[in-house]
N, C-alpha and C positions, 0 to 999 in steps of 0.2 A: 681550336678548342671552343668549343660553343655549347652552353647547356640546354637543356628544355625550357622551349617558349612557355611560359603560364600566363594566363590569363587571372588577372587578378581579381576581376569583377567575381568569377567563378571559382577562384577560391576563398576571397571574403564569403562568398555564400555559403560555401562546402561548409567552412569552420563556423560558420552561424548555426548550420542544422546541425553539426556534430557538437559543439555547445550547448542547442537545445536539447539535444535528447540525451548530454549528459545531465543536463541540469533535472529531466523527467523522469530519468532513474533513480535519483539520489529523491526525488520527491515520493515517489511510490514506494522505494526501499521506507521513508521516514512516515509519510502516513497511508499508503496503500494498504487498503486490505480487501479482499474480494467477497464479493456478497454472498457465496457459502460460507467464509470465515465467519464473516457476522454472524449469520443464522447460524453457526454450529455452536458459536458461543453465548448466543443468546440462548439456545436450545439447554445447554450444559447446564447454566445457572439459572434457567427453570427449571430444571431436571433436580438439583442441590437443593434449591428454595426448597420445591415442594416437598423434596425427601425430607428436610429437617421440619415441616411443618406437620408432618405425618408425624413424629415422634414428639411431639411438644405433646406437655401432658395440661391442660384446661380446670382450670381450678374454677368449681362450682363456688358462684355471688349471692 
């Protein structure tokens, strides 16, 4: 009965990169957001701003 040879240099590694890109998903889940996201919502709330600015009524001074 004999199991599989590992090399361990090679699995310290393996569990290194799969650490890191657990660790780079839980970052992009927390503050990733893609640069249409941005611009869609910067977009939205100039779109808001200026509709509410359009309805503001200007009291003559």
């Amino acid at each position: 009965m004999s199991g599989d040879v590992v090399n361990l240099r090679q699995f310290r590694k393996q569990k290194a990169r799969s650490d890191k890109e657990r660790q780079a998903e839980q970052n992009r889940i927390a503050h990733g957001r893609t640069k249409a996201e941005k611009n869609l919502t910067r977009a939205l709330n100039d779109k808001a701003e200026k509709s509410l600015d359009q309805g503001r009524i200007e009291k003559p001074e």
